[in-house]
C-alpha positions in Angstrom: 0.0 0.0 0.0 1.9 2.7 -0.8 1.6 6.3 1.0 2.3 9.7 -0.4 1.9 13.3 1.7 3.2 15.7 0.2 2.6 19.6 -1.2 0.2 19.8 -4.0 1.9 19.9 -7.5 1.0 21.5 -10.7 0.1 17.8 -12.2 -2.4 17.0 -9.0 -4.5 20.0 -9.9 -7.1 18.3 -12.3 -7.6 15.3 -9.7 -7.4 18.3 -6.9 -10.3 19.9 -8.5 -12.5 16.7 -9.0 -11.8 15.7 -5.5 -13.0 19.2 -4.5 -16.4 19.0 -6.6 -17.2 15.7 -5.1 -16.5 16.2 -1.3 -17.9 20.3 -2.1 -20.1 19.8 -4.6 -18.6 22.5 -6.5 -15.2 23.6 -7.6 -15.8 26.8 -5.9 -15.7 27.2 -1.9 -17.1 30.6 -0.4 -15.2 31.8 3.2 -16.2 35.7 4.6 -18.1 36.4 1.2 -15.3 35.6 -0.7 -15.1 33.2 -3.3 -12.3 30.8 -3.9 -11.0 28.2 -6.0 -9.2 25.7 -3.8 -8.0 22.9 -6.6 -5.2 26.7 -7.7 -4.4 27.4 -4.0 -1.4 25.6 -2.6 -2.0 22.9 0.1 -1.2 19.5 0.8 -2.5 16.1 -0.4 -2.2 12.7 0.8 -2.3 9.4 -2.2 -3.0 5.8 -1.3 -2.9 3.4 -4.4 -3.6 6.2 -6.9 -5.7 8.0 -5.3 -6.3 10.9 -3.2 -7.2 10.2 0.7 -6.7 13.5 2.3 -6.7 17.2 0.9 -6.1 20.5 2.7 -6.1 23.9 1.0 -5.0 27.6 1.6 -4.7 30.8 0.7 -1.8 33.3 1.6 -2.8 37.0 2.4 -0.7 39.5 4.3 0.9 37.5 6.4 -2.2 35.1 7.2 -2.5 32.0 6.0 -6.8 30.9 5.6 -7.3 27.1 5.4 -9.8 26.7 2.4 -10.5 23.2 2.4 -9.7 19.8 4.7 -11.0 16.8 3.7 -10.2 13.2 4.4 -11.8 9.8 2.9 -10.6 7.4 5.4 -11.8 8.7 8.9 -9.5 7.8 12.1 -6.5 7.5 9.8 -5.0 10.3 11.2 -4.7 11.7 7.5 -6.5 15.4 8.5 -4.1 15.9 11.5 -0.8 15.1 9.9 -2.1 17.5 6.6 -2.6 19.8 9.6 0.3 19.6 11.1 1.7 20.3 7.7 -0.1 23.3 7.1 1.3 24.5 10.4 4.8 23.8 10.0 4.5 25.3 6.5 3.2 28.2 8.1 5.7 28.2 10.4 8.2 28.2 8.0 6.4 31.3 5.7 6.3 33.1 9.2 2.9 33.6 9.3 1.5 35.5 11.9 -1.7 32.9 12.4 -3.6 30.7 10.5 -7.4 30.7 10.4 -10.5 29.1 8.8 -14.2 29.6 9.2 -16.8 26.5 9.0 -20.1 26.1 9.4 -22.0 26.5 12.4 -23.5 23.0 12.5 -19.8 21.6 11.9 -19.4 20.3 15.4 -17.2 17.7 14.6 -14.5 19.8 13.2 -14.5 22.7 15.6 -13.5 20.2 18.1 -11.0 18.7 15.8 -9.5 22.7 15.3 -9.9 23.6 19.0 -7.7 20.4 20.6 -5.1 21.3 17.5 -5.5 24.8 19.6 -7.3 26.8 17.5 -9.6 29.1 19.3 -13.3 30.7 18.1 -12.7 33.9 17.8 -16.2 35.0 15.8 -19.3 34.2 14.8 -20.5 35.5 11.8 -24.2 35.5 11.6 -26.0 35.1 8.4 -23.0 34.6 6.2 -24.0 31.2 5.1 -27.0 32.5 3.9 -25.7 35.3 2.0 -23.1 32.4 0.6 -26.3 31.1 -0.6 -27.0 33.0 -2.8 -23.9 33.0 -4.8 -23.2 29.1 -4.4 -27.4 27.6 -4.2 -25.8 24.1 -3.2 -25.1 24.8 0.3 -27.4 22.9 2.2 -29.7 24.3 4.5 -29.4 21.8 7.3 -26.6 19.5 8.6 -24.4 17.9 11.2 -28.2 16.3 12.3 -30.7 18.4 11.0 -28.9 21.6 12.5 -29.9 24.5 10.0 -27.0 26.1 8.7 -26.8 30.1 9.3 -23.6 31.3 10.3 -19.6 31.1 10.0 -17.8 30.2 12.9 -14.1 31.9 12.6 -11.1 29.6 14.4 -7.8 30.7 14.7 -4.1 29.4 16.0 -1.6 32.0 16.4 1.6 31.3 15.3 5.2 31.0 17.2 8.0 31.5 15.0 10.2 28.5 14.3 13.7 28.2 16.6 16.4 28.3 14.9 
């Protein structure tokens, strides 16, 4: 079974960007009313036997580095927390000053993930989802079991820089 983790390249962008339509149902992802495309951001990906496993995207702005997109196929694997940790050290190494995200509010599973990888809420925004809505119809209305989906939750980890 052979593993590879490793930064996206160039050639992993078409499979990137069907991954992303299948586990987004889109190639377009919308974070604080902005849109993105996460198969052209840089992130990190994870193949098993020809295929991908694990995929986390970001976006680089002023010193900040925004997590797009974290998905992994294979749950308990501990494929999302090592791309994590990835993400992190590459941060690290950019010298970002933190690295955030937002998800949905109904997303229970992952804030938990994000907060014992010591991220922190630091805001909620209310209605966003809706308003996302309206640009990208395929966001669901409900989730995470039958929770109706409203707002943004923002996490954040500030970042140490690396010792030399």
């Amino acid at each position: 079974m052979g593993v590879d983790r490793r930064a996206i390249w160039e050639s992993d962008r078409p499979m990137v960007a069907e991954f992303i339509e299948r586990h987004w149902q889109s190639r377009v992802i919308m974070s604080h009313g902005r849109v993105f495309y996460p198969h052209e951001c840089d992130g990190f990906i994870e193949w098993r036997d020809g295929g991908i496993v694990g995929l986390l995207t970001y976006f680089l702005d002023d010193g900040e580095m925004e997590l797009l997109t974290l998905n992994s196929t294979l749950e308990g694997k501990g494929i999302g927390s090592a791309l994590m940790l990835m993400a992190i050290d590459d941060g690290r190494r950019r010298q970002v000053k933190k690295i955030w995200l937002t998800t949905t509010n109904d997303n229970l599973r992952a804030i938990g993930f994000y907060q014992r990888l010591g991220f922190r809420m630091v805001a909620v925004n209310v209605g966003v989802v809706d308003e996302a809505r309206k640009v990208k119809p395929e966001i669901p209305e409900t989730g995470y079991r039958g929770i109706p989906i409203h707002d943004e939750i923002v996490l954040e980890l500030n970042i140490k820089p690396a010792l030399h």
